[in-house]
PyMOL commands that place a pseudoatom at each C-alpha (Angstrom):
pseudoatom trace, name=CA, resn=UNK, resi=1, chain=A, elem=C, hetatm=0, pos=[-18.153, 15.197, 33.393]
pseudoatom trace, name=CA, resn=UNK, resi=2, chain=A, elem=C, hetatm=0, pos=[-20.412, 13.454, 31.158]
pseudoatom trace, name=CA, resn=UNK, resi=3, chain=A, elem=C, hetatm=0, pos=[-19.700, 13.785, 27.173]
pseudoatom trace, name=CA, resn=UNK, resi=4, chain=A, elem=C, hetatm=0, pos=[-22.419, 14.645, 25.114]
pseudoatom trace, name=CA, resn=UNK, resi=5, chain=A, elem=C, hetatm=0, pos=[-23.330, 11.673, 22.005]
pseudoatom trace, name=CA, resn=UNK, resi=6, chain=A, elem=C, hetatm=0, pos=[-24.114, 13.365, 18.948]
pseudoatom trace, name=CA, resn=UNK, resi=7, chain=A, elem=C, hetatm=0, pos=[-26.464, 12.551, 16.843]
pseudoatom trace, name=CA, resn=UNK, resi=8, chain=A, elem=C, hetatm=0, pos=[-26.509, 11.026, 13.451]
pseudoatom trace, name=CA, resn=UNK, resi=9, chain=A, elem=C, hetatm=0, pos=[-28.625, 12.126, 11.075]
pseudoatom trace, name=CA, resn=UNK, resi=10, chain=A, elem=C, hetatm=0, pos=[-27.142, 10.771, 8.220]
pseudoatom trace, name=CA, resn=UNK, resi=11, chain=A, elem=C, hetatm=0, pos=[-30.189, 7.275, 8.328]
pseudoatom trace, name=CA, resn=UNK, resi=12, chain=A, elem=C, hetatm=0, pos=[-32.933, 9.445, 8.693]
pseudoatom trace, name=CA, resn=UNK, resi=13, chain=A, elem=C, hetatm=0, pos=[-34.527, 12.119, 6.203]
pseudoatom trace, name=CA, resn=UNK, resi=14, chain=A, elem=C, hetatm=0, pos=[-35.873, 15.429, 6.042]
pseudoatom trace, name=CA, resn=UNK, resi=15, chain=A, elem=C, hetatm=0, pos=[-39.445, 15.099, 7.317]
pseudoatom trace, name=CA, resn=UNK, resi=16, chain=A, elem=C, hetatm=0, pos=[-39.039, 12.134, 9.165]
pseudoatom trace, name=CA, resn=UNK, resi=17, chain=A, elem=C, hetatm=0, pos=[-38.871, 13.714, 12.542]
pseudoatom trace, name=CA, resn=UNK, resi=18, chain=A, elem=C, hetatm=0, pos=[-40.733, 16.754, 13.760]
pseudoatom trace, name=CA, resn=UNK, resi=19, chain=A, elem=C, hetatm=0, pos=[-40.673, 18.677, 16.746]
pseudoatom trace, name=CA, resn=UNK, resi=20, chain=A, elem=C, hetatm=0, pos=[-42.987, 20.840, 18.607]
pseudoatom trace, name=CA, resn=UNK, resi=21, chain=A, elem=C, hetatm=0, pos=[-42.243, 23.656, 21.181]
pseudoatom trace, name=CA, resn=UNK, resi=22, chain=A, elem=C, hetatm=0, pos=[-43.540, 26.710, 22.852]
pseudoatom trace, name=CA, resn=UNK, resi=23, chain=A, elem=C, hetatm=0, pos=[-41.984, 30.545, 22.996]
pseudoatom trace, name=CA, resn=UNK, resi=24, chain=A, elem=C, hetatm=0, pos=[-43.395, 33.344, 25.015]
pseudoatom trace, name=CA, resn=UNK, resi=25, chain=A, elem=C, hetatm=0, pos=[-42.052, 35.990, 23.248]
pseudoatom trace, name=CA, resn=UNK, resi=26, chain=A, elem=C, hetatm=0, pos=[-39.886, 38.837, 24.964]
pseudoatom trace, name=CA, resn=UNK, resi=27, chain=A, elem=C, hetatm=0, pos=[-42.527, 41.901, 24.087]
pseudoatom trace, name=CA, resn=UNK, resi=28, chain=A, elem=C, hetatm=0, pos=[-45.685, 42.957, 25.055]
pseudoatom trace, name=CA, resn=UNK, resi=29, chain=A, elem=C, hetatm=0, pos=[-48.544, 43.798, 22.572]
pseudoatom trace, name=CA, resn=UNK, resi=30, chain=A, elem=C, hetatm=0, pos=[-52.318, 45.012, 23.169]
pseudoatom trace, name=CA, resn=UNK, resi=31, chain=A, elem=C, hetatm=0, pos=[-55.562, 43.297, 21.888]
pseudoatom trace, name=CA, resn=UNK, resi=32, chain=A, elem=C, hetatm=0, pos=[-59.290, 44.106, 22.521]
pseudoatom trace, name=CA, resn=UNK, resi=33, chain=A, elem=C, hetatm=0, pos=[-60.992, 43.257, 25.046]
pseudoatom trace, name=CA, resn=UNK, resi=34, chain=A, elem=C, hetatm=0, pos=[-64.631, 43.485, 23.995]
pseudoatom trace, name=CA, resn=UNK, resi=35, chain=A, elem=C, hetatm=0, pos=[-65.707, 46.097, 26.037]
pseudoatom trace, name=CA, resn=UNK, resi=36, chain=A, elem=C, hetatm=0, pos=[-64.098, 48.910, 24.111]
pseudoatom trace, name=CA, resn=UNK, resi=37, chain=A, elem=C, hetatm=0, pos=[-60.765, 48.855, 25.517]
pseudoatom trace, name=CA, resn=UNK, resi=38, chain=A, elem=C, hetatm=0, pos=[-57.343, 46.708, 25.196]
pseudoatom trace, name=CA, resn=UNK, resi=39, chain=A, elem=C, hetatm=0, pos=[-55.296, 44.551, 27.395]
pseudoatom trace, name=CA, resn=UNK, resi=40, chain=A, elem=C, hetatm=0, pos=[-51.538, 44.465, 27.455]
pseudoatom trace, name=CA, resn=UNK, resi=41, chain=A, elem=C, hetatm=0, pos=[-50.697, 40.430, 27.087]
pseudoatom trace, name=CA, resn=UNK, resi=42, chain=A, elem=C, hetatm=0, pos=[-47.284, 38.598, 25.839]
pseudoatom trace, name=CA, resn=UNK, resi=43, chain=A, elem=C, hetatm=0, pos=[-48.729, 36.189, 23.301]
pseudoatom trace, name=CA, resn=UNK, resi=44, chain=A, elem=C, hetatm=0, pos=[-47.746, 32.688, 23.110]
pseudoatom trace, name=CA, resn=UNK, resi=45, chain=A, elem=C, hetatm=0, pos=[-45.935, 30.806, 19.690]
pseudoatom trace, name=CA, resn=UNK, resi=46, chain=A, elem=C, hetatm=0, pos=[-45.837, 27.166, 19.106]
pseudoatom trace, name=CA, resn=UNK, resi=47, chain=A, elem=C, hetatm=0, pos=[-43.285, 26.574, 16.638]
pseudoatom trace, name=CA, resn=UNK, resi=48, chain=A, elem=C, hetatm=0, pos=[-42.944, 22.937, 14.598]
pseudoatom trace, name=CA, resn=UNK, resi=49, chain=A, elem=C, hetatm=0, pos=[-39.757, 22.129, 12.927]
pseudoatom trace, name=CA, resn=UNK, resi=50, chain=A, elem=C, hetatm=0, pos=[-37.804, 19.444, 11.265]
pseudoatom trace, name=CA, resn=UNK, resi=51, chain=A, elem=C, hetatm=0, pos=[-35.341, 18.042, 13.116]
pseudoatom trace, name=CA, resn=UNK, resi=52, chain=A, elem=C, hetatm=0, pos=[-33.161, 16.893, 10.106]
pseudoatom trace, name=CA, resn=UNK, resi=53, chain=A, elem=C, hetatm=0, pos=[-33.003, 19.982, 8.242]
pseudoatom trace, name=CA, resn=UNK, resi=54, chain=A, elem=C, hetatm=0, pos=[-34.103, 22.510, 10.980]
pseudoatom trace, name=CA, resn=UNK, resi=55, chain=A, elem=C, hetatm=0, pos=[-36.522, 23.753, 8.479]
pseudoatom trace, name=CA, resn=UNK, resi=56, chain=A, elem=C, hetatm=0, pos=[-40.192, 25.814, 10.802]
pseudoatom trace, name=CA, resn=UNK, resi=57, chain=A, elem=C, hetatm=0, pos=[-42.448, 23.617, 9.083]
pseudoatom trace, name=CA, resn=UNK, resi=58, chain=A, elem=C, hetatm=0, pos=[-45.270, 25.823, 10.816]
pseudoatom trace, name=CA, resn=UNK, resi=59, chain=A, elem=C, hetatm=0, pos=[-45.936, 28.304, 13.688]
pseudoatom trace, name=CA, resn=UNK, resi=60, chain=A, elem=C, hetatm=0, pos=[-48.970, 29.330, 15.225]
pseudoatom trace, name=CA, resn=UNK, resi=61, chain=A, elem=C, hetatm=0, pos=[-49.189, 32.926, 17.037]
pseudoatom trace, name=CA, resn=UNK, resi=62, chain=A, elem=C, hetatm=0, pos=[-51.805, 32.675, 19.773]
pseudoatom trace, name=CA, resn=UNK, resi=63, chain=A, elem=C, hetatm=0, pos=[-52.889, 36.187, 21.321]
pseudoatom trace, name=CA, resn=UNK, resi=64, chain=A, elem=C, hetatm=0, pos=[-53.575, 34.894, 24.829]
pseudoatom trace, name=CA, resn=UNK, resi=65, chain=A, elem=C, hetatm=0, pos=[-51.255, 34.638, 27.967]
pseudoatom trace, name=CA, resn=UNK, resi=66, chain=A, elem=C, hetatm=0, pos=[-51.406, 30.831, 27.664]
pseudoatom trace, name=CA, resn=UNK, resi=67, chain=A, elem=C, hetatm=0, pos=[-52.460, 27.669, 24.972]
pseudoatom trace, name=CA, resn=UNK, resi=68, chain=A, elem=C, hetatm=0, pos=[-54.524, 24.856, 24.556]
pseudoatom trace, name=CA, resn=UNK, resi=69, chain=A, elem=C, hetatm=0, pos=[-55.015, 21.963, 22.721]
pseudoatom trace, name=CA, resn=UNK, resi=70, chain=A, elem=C, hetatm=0, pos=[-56.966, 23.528, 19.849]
pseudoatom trace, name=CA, resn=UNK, resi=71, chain=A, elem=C, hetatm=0, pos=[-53.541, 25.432, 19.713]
pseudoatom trace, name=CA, resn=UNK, resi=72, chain=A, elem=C, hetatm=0, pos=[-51.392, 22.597, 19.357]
pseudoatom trace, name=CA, resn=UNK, resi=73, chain=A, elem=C, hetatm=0, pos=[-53.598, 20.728, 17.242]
pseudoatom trace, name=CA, resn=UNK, resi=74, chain=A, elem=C, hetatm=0, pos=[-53.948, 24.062, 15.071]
pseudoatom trace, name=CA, resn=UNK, resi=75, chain=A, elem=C, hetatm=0, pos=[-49.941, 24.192, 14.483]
pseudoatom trace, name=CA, resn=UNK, resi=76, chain=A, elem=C, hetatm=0, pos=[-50.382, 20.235, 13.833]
pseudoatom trace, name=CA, resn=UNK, resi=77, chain=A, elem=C, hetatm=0, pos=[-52.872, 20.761, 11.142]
pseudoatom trace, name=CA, resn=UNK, resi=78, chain=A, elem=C, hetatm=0, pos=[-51.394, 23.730, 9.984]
pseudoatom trace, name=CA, resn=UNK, resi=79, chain=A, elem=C, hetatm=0, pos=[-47.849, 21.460, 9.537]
pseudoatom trace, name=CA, resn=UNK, resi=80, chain=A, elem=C, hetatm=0, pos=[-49.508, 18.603, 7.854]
pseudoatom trace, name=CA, resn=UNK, resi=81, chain=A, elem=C, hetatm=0, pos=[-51.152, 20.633, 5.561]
pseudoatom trace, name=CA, resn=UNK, resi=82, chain=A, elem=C, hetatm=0, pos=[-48.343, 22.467, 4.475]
pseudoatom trace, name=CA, resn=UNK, resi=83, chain=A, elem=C, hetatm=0, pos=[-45.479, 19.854, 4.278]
pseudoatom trace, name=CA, resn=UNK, resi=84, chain=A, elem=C, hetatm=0, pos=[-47.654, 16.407, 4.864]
pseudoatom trace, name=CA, resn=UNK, resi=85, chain=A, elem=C, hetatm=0, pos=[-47.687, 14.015, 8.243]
pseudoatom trace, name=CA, resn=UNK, resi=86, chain=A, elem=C, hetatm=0, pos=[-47.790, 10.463, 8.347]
pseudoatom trace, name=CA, resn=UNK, resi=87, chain=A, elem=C, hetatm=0, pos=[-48.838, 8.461, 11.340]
pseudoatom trace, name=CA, resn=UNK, resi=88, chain=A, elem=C, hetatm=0, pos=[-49.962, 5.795, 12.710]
pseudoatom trace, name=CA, resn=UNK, resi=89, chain=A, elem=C, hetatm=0, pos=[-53.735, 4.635, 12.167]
pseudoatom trace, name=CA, resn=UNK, resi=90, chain=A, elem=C, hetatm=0, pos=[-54.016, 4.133, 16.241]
pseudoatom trace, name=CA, resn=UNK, resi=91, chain=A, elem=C, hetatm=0, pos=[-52.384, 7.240, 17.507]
pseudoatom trace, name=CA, resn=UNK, resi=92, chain=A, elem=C, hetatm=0, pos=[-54.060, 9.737, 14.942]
pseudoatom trace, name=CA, resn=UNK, resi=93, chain=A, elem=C, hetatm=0, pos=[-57.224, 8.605, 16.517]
pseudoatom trace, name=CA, resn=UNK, resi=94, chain=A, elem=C, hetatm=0, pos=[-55.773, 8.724, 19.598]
pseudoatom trace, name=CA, resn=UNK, resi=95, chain=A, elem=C, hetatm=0, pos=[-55.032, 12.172, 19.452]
pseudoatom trace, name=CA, resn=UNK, resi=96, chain=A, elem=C, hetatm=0, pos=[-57.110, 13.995, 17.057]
pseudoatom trace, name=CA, resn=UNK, resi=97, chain=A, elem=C, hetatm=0, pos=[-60.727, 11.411, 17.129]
pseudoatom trace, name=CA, resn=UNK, resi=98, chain=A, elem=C, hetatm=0, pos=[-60.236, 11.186, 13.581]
pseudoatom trace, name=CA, resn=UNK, resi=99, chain=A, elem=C, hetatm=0, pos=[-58.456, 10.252, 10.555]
pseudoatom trace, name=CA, resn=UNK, resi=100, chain=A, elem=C, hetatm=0, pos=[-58.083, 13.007, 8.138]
pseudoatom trace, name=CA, resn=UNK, resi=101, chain=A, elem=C, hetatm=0, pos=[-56.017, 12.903, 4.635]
pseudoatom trace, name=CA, resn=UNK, resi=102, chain=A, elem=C, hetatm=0, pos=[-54.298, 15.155, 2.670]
for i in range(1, 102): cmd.bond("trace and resi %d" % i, "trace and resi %d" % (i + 1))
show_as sticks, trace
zoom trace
């Protein structure tokens, strides 16, 4: 049986590293579907947190059986805003085609 390292989060800070993840949430819930009527869906969450502190630096609720990348970079945004992001130059082009500030 393999034993498990644990981390040590004593060298790094709060903010320093975040992580992302997806929940489908264990309910149901009904939105509109245009045409007058509703459809029963589960909803997907994409959650952001700190790994340090543990601390949701943002969420995004999206009413639709599955996400996409305007999702994710909605949470993103949504994360930077609120508690700032810092990255690379390169890689924020990369992934968002531009450079925005805060």
């Amino acid at each position: 049986m393999r034993t498990r390292k644990k981390r040590d989060w004593s060298k790094c800070n709060a903010n320093d590293w975040i992580q992302a993840d997806d929940l489908t949430p264990p309910c149901l819930y009904f939105i509109p579907d245009g045409q007058g009527w509703f459809r029963l869906i589960r909803g997907q969450v994409l959650v952001s947190m700190d790994l340090r502190t543990t601390f949701i630096t943002a969420h995004v609720v999206v009413p639709s059986n599955g996400y996409s990348a305007r999702n994710i970079r909605g949470l993103f945004n949504k994360s930077a805003e609120e508690h700032g992001f810092l990255v690379e130059d390169i890689i924020w082009k990369m992934v968002f085609g531009e450079v925005l500030t805060w």
